[in-house]
C-alpha positions as CSV (number, residue, x, y, z in Angstrom):
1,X,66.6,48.9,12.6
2,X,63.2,50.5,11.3
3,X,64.7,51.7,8.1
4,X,66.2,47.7,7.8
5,X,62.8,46.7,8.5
6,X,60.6,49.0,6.5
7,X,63.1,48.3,3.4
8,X,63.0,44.5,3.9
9,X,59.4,44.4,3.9
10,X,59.3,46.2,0.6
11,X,61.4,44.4,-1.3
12,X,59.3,41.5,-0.4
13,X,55.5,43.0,0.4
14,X,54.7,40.7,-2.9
15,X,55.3,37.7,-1.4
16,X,53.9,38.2,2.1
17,X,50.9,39.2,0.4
18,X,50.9,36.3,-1.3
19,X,51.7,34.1,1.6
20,X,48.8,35.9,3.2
21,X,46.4,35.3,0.8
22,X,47.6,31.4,1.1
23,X,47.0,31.7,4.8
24,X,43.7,33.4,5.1
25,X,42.3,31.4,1.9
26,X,43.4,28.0,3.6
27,X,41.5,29.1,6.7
28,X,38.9,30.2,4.8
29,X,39.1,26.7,3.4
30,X,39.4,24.8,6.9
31,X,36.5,26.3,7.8
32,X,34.1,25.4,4.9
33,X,35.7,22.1,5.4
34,X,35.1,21.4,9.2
35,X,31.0,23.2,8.9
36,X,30.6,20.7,6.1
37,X,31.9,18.1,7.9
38,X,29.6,19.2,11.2
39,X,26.8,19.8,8.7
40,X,27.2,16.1,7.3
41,X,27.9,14.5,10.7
42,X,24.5,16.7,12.2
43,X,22.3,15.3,8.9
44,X,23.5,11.5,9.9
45,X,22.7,11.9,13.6
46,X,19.2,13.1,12.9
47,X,18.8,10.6,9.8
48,X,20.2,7.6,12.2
49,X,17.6,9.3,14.7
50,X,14.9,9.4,12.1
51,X,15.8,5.8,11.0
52,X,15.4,4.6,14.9
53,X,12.5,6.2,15.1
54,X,10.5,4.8,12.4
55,X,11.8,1.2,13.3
56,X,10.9,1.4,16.6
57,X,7.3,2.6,16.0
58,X,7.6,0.3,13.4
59,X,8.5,-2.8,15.9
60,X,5.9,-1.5,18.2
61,X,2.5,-1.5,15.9
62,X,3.7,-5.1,15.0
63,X,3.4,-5.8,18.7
64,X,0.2,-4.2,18.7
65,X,-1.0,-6.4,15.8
66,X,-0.6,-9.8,17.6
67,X,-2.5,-8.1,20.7
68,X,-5.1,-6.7,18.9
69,X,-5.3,-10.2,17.4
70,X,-5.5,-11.8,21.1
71,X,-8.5,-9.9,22.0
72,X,-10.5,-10.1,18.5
73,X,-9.9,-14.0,18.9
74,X,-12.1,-14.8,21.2
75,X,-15.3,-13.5,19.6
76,X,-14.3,-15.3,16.4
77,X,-13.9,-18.4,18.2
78,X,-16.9,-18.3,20.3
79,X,-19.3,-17.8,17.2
80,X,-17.7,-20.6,15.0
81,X,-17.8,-23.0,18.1
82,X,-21.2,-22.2,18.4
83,X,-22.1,-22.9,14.9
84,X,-20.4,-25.7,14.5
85,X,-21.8,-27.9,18.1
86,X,-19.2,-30.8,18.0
87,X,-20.1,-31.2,21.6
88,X,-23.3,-31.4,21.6
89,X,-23.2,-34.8,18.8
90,X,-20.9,-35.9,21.1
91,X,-23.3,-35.9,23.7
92,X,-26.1,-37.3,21.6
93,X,-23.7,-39.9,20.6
94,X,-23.0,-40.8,24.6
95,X,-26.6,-41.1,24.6
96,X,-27.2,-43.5,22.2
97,X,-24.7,-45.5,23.7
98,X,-25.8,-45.3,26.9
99,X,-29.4,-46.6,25.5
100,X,-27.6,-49.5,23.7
101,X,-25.9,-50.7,26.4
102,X,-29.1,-50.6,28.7
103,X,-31.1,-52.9,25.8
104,X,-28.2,-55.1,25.6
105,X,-27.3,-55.3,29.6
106,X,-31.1,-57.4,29.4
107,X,-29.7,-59.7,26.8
108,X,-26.0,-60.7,28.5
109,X,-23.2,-59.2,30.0
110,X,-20.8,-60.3,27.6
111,X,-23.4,-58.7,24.5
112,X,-22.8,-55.4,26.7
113,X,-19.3,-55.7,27.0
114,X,-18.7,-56.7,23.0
115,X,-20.3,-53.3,22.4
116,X,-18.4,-51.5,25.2
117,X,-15.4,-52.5,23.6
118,X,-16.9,-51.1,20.2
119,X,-17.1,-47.1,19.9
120,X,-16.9,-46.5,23.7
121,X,-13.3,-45.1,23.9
122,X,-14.1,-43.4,20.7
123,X,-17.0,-41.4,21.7
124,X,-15.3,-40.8,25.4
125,X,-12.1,-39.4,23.4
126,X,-14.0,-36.5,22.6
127,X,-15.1,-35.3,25.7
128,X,-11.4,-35.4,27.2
129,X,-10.4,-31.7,27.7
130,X,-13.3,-30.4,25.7
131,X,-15.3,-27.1,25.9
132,X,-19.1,-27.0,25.8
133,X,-20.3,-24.1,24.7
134,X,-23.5,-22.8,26.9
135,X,-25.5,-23.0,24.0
136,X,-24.8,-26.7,23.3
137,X,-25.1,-27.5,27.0
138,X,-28.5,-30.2,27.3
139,X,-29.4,-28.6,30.3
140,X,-29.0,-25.2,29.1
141,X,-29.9,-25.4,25.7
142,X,-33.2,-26.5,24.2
143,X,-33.5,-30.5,22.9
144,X,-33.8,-30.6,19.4
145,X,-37.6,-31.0,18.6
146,X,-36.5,-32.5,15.3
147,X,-36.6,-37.0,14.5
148,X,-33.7,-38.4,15.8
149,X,-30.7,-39.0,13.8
150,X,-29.1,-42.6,13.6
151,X,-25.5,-43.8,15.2
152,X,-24.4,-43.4,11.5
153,X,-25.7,-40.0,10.6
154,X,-24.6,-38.4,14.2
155,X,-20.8,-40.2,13.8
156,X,-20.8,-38.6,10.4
157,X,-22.0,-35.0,10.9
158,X,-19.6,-35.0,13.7
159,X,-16.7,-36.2,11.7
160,X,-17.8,-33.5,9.3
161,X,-18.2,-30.9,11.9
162,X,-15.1,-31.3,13.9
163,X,-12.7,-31.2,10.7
164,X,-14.7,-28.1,9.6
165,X,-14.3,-25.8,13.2
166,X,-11.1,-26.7,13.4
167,X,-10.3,-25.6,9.6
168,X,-12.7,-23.1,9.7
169,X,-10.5,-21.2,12.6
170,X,-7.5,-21.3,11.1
171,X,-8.5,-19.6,7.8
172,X,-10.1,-16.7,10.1
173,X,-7.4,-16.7,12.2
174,X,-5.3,-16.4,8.8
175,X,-7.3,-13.4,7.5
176,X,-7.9,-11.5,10.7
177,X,-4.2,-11.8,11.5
178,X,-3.3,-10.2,7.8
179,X,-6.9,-7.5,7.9
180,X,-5.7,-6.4,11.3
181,X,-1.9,-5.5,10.0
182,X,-3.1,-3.7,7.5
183,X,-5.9,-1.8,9.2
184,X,-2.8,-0.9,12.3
185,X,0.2,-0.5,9.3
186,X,-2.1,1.9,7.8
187,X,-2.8,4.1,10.9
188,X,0.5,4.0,12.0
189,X,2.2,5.3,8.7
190,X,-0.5,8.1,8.9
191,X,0.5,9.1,12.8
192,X,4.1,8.8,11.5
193,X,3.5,11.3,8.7
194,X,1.3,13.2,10.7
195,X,4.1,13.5,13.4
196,X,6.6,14.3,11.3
197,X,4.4,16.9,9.8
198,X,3.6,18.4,12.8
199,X,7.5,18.6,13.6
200,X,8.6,20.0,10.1
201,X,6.3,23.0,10.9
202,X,8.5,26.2,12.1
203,X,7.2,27.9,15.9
204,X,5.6,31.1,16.2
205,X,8.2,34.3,15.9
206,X,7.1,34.9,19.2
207,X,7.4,31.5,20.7
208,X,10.9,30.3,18.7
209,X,12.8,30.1,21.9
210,X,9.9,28.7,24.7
211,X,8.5,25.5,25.7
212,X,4.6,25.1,24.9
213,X,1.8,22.4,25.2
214,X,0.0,22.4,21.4
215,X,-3.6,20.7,21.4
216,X,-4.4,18.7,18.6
217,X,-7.9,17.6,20.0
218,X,-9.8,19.5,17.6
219,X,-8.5,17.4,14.5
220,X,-7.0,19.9,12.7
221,X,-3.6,18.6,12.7
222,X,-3.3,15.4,10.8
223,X,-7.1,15.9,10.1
224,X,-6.3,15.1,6.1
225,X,-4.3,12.0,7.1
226,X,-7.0,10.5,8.7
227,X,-5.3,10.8,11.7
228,X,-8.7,11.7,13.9
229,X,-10.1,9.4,16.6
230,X,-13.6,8.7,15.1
231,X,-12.0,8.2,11.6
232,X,-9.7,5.5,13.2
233,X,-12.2,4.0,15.1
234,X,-14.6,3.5,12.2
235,X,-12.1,2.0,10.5
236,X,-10.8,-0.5,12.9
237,X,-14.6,-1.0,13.4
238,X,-15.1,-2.7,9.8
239,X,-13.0,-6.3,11.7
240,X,-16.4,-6.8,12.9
241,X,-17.7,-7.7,9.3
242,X,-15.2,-10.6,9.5
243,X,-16.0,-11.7,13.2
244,X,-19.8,-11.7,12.5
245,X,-20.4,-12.8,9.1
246,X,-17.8,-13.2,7.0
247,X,-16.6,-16.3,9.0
248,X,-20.0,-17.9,8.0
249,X,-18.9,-17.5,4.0
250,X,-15.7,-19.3,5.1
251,X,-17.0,-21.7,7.2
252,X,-19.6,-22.8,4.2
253,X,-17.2,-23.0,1.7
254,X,-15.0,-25.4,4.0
255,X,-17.8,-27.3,5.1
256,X,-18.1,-28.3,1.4
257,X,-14.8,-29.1,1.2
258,X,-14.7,-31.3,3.9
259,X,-18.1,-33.5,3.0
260,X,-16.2,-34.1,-0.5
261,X,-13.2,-35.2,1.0
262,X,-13.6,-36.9,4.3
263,X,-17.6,-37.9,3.5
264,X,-16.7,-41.2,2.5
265,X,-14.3,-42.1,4.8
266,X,-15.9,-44.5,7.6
267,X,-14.4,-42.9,11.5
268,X,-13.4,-46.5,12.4
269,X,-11.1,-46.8,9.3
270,X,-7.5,-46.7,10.0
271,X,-5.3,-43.5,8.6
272,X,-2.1,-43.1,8.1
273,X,0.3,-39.9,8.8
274,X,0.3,-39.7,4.9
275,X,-2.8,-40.1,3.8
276,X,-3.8,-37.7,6.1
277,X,-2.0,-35.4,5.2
278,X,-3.0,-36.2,1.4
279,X,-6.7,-35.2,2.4
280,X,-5.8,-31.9,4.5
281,X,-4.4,-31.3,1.4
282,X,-7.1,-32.3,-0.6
283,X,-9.5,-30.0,1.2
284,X,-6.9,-26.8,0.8
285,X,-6.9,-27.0,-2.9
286,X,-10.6,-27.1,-3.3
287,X,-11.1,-23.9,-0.8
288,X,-7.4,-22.4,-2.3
289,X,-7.0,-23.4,-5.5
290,X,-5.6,-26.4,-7.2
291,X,-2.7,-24.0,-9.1
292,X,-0.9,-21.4,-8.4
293,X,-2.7,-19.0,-11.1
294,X,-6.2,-20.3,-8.9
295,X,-5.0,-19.4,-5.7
296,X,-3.4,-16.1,-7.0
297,X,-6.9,-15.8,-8.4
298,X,-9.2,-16.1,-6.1
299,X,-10.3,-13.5,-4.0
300,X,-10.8,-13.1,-0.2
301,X,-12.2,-9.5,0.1
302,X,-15.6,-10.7,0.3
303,X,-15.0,-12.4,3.3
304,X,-13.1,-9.4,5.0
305,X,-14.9,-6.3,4.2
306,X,-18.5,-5.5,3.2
307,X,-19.9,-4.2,0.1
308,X,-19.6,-0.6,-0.3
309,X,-23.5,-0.6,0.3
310,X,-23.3,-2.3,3.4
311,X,-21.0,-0.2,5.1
312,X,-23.3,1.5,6.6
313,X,-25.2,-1.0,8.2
314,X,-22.0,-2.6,9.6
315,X,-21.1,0.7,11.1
316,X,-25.1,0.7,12.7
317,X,-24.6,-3.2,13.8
318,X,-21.2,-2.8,15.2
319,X,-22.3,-0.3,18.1
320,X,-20.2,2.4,16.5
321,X,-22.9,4.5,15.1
322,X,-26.2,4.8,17.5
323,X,-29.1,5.6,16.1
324,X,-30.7,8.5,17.7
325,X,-33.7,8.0,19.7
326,X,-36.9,8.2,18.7
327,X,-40.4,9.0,20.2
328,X,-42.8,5.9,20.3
329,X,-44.9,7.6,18.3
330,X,-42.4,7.4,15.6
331,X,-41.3,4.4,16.8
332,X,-45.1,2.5,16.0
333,X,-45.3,5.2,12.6
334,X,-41.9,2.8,11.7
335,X,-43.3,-0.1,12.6
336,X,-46.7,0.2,10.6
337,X,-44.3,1.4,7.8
338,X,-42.2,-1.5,8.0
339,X,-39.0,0.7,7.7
340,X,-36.2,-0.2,10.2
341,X,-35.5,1.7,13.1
342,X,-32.1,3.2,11.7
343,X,-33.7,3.7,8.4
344,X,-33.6,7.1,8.5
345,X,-29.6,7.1,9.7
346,X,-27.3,8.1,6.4
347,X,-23.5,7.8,7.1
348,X,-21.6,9.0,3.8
349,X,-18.5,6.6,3.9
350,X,-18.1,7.4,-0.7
351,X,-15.5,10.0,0.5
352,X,-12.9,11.6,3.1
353,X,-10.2,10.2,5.0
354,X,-12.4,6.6,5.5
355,X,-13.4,6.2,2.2
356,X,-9.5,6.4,1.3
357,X,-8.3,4.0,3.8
358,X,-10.8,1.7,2.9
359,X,-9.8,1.4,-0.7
360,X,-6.5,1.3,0.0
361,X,-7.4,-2.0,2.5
362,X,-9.0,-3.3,-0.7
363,X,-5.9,-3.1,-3.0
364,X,-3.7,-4.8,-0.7
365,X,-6.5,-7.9,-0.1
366,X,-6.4,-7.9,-3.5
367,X,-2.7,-7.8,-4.7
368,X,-1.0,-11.3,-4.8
369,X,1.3,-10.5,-2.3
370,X,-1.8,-10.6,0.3
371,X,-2.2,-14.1,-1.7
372,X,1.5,-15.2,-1.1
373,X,1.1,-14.3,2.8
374,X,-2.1,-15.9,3.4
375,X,-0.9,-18.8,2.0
376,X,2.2,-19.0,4.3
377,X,0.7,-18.3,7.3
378,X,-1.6,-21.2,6.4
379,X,0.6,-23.5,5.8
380,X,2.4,-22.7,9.0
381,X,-0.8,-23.3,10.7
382,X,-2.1,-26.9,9.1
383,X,1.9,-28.4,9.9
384,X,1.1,-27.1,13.4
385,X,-2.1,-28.7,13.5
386,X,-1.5,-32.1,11.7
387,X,2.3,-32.3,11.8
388,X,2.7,-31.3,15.5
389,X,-0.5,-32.0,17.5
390,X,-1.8,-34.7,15.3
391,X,0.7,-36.8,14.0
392,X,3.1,-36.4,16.9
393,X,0.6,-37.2,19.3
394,X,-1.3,-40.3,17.9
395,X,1.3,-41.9,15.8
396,X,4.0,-43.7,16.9
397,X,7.3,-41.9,16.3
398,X,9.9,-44.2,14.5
399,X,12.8,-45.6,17.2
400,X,16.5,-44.3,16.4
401,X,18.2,-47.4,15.0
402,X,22.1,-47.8,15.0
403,X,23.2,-48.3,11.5
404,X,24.2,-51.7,12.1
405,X,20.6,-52.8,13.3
406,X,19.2,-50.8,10.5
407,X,20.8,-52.4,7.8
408,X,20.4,-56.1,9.3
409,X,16.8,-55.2,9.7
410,X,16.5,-54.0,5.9
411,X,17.7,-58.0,5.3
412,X,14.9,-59.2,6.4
413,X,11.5,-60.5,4.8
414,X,8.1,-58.4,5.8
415,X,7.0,-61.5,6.7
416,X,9.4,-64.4,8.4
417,X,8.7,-67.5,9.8
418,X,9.5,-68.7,13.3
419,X,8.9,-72.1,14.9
420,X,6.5,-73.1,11.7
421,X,4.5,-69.8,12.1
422,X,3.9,-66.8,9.9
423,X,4.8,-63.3,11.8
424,X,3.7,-60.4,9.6
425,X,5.9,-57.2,10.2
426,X,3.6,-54.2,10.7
427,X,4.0,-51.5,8.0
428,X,3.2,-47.9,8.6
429,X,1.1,-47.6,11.3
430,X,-2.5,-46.4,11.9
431,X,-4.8,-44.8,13.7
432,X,-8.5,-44.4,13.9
433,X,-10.3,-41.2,12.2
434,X,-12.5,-41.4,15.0
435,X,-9.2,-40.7,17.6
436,X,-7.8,-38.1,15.2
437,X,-11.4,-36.3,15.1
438,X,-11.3,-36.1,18.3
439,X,-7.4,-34.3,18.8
440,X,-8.5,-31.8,16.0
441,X,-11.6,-31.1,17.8
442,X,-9.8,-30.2,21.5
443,X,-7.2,-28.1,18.9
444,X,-10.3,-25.8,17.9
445,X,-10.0,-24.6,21.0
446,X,-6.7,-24.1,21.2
447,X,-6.5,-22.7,18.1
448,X,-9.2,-19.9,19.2
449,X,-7.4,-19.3,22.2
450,X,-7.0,-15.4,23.0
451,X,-8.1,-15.5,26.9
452,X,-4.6,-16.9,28.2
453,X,-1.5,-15.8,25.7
454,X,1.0,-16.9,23.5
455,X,-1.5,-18.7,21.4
456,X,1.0,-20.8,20.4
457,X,-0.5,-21.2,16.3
458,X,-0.3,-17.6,16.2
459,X,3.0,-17.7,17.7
460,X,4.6,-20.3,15.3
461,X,2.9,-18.7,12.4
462,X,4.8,-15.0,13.2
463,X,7.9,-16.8,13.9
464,X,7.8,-19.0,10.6
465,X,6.2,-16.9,8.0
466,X,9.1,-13.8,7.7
467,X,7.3,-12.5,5.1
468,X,3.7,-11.1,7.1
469,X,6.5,-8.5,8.7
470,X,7.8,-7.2,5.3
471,X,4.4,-6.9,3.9
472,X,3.6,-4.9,7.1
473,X,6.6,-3.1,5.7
474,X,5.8,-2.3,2.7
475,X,2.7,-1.0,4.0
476,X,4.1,1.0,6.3
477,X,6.3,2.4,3.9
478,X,4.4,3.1,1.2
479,X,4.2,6.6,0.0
480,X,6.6,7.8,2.8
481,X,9.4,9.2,1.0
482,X,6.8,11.0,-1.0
483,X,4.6,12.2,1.4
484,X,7.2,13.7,3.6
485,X,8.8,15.4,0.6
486,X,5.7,16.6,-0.7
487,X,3.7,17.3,2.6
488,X,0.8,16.2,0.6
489,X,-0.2,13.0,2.4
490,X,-3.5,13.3,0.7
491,X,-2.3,11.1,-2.7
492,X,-5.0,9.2,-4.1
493,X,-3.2,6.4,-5.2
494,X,-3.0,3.3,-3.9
495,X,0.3,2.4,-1.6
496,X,0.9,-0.6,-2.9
497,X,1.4,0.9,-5.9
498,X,2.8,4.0,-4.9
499,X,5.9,1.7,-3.0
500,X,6.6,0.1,-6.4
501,X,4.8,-3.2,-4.9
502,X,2.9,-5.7,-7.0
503,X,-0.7,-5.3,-8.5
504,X,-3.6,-7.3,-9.7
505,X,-2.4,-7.4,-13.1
506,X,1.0,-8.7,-12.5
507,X,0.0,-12.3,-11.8
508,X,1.0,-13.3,-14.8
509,X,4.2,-12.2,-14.4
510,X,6.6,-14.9,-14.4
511,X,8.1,-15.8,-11.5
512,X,5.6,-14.3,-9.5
513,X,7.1,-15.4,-5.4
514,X,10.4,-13.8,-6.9
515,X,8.9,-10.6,-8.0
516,X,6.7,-10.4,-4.7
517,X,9.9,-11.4,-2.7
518,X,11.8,-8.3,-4.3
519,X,9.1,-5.6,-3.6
520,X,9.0,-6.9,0.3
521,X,12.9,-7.0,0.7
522,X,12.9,-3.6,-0.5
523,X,10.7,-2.2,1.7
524,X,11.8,-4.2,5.2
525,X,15.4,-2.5,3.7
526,X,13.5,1.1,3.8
527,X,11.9,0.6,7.3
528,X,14.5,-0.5,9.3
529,X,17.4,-0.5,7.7
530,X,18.6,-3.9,7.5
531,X,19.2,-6.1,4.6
532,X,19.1,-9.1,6.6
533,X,15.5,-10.2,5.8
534,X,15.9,-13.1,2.7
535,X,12.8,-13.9,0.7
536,X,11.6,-17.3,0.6
């Protein structure tokens, strides 16, 4: 049986040693097979995980946008209501009234009550609901020492003034809204990359196995991303400019506006829905642009960040920087020498980690695509504003007619007569400039609302304009497959570039909303991984 055995095997020892080099390589095989396989399915776990990870903070810093706006809102709105003291006409208006009626309750009651019936409910309109500002308050304020201005004069500087807080907000609210995703977009793509840095990194041979707290306090880690508390908070510090003074650029160049458009319009003169909306029109071309190559033109950094020389002094007026104090000796040697107080306070912002965050802030104000948004978002706002809250309000809505009625109404003349008299059909229908000053004037406030959330033109603006989330994405994604390949987060070049986005010098590529809508498809794609989003 052994003999049988040993004899059988070596007749056929080729082709077992063939079979077993068909065995052992197909296992061989199997195996490279299923750690490739565990490999590839390991690499999408952690890429899915990566992806989930980057959408979520992604989803979160836009949440922290729209609360960031909330609380910077109130500050804006409390300096343009108090330059602009619609109020207080009003109250100077009430005045005169009150005067007129006295002289004239002398003459005849029916005198008095001809002029009651005049401007009364006019003037009154504007009180309904309104804020004073403590400033404008007569009791708390100080009476203008100044001659006193006519009925006419007052009506028109307050038909002027109430058109012009009202606009005024929502291009701040506009800016501050797109300045305070970029400034948060910015930061967060840094903590990203600086997180993922920190990850990349392999332990300590001594510490591959245990669990240890790392403290990053001292701003090493991250420290070239920026990612270092007083960096950030200098940076988020330069919103002031815009909530301080460069409101007052904005607010002169709509007040302009305004005076050229509505200035010869009389408040007792009847408007309709559409010419309204012709003159809030009218007034967005001249502080927009009257073309698309104007609007993609013009620039709005001046009104969002200071000159490079003034940074500075905004860091200084802000309450970020403190000068140091100083010995009232020195205080009076200042004094006679007429230098300031922080004169002697030098705060290099021409380079680091803010100097290159600013820059970058200033290539995306200035790319069209900051152009395309703005103008979105204000669109959104003025159809909330006049459409919504105007319109709907004071006008009369058309009745729903059967078609039956419709078309027997369409038979009939404008004017008919019944019973030997003439009837004239009313045409569109009117309403006072005086009543619709006074709606836009309570909608200031509501527009500057940030004390008791959703502020509901904020609200409508996020949830119409698509858009101001991809740019947020391309911002956010700018430079990140780069960075983290390179673990050299310290590139130079501007992210809007570096994402393949849209410069300066493309507006006159044609079509330019097609080119922009492109670039922010492709990014939202690379943040979170949905194709979903459709340019407008």
């Amino acid at each position: 049986m052994i003999s049988a055995t040993r004899r059988w095997l070596r007749r056929h020892r080729t082709g077992i040693a063939i079979g077993a080099g068909v065995v052992g390589a197909g296992y061989l095989a199997a195996q490279y097979a299923i750690g490739k396989f565990n490999e590839a399915r390991e690499r999408m776990q952690m890429d899915r995980i990566a992806k989930d990870n980057i959408r979520r903070r992604f989803e979160q810093n836009q949440t922290d946008c729209t609360i960031t706006v909330l609380a910077l809102l109130p500050t804006l709105a409390e300096n343009i209501v108090e330059d602009l003291p619609v109020e207080q006409l009003t109250h100077e208006l009430q005045q005169k009234k009150a005067e007129r009626l006295a002289r004239a309750s002398g003459e005849g009651k029916s005198e008095a009550s001809s002029m009651q019936d005049g401007d009364t409910a006019s003037v009154s309109s504007f009180q309904t609901g309104s804020f004073i500002h403590a400033s404008q308050s007569p009791l708390g304020g100080s009476q203008s020492t100044g001659p006193r201005r006519t009925k006419a004069q007052l009506w028109n500087e307050l038909k002027v003034t109430s058109v012009t807080r009202a606009f005024t907000l929502i291009y701040s609210l506009s800016l501050l809204t797109i300045l305070t995703r970029i400034q948060l977009n910015l930061l967060g793509r840094l903590s990203y990359l600086s997180s993922v840095i920190s990850l990349a990194q392999p332990p300590p041979p001594d510490r591959g196995n245990s669990i240890s707290m790392e403290d990053h306090d001292d701003g090493s880690a991250g420290a070239g991303l920026g990612n270092d508390f007083e960096t950030n908070r200098r940076y988020l510090t330069f919103s002031w400019f815009l909530l301080h003074k460069g409101y007052v650029q904005i607010l002169g160049k709509v007040r302009r506006a305004v005076e050229e458009v509505f200035g010869g319009i009389s408040p007792n003169e009847g408007i309709t829905a559409a010419r309204l909306s012709e003159l809030v029109l009218e007034v967005r071309k001249k502080v927009e642009g009257s073309s698309e190559r104007e609007r993609y033109a013009a620039r709005w950094l001046p009104y969002m960040l200071p000159p490079k020389e003034e940074e500075e002094a905004v860091l200084i007026e802000s309450g970020v920087i403190t000068p140091p104090a100083t010995s009232p000796g020195s205080d009076s040697q200042n004094q006679d020498s007429g230098e300031s107080r922080h004169g002697s306070i030098h705060i290099d912002t021409s380079t680091g980690p803010l100097r290159q965050l600013l820059d970058e802030t200033a290539d995306l104000i200035d790319s069209p695509t900051f152009t395309r948004i703005h103008t979105l978002l204000l669109g959104s706002m003025f159809s909330h504003l006049i459409d919504t809250r105007v319109v709907g309000e004071l006008f009369p809505q058309p009745r729903q007619h059967s078609p039956s009625s419709s078309i027997s109404s369409a038979q009939h003349p404008r004017i008919q007569e019944l019973d030997s008299s003439v009837t004239v059909v009313p045409g569109e229908p009117r309403v006072k400039l005086a009543n619709i000053l006074a709606n836009i004037s309570r909608q200031a406030h509501v527009i500057g609302n940030g004390n008791n959330p959703p502020n509901e033109y904020i609200a409508k603006a996020e949830a119409e304009v698509k858009e101001l989330e991809a740019f947020a994405a391309v911002i956010y994604a700018s430079n990140l497959d780069q960075s983290l390949g390179e673990i050299q987060p310290d590139s130079k070049e501007s992210g809007l570039r570096s994402a393949e986005g849209v410069g300066v010098s493309d507006v006159g590529v044609e079509p330019v909303d097609e080119l922009i809508g492109d670039k922010l498809e492709s990014a939202w794609t690379k943040v979170t991984g949905s194709t979903s989003f459709s340019s407008r």
